[in-house]
N, C-alpha and C positions, 0 to 999 in steps of 0.2 A: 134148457137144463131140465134135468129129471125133478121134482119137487116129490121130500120126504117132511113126513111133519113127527117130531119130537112127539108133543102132549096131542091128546085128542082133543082138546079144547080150541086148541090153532085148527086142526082138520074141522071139526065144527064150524067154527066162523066163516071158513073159506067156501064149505056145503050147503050150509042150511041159515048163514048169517044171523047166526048165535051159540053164545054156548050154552049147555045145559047146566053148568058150576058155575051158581051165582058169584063167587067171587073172579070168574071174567068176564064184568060185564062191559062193554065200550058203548061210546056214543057211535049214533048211526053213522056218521060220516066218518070218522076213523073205521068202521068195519066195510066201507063201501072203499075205502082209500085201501085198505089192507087185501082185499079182493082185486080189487086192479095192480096191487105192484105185486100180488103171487103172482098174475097171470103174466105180468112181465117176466118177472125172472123165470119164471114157468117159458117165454118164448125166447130167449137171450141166450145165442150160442157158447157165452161164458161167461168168465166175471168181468174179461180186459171189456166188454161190449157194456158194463153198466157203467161205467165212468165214464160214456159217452152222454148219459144220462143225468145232468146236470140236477135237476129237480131231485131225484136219488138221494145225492148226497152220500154216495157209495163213499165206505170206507173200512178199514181191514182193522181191528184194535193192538193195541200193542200192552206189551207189561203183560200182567196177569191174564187177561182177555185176549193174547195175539193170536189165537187160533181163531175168534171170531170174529165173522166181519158181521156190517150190517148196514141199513140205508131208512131212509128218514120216509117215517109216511105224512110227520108233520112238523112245526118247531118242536112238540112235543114226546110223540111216540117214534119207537123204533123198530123196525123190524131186524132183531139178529139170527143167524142163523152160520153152519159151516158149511164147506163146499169139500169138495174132493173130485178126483178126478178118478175115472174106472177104465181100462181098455189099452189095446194096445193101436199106435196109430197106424191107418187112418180112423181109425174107428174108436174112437175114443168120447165119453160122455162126461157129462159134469153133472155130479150129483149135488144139488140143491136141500141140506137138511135143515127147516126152519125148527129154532130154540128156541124163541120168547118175543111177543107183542109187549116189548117197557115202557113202561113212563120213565123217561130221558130224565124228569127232575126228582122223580120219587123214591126216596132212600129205604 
């Protein structure tokens, strides 16, 4: 999949393993977890390939959220983002847009 990033702050994290706005700052191991599952979906020929992916915890939200999906970097954090699809077949890509690094518990 193609990888687009929403906020510059996600593009940050995944470059240079920080952001520059104190208020996103993560502990080291959520940002080394968040770097290996861009680069996953960064190599995943689409979305049916991460539900192969058991540890993921891929899933598509519904209600208000049903346009975004997202997958688990920990019990805690989430990686959400939307997908779309570009092209005509056989040539066809999936665009990977990441929207938000959340705390799963934090209101």
């Amino acid at each position: 999949m193609e990888i687009e990033f929403e906020h510059d702050y996600l593009q940050e994290l995944y470059t240079e393993g920080k952001a520059k706005n104190k208020k996103y700052r993560f502990q080291p191991q959520i940002i080394k977890k968040y770097i290996k599952t861009v680069n996953l979906l960064r190599s995943a020929p689409n979305t049916e390939f991460l539900y192969k992916i058991h540890s993921l915890h891929y899933e598509k939200k519904s209600g208000d959220l049903k346009e975004i999906e997202a997958v688990w970097l920990n019990d805690q954090y989430r990686l959400e983002f939307k997908t779309r699809i570009e092209g005509e077949e056989p040539h066809t890509i999936t665009i990977c847009s990441l929207l938000d690094l959340s705390n799963h518990y934090k209101k």
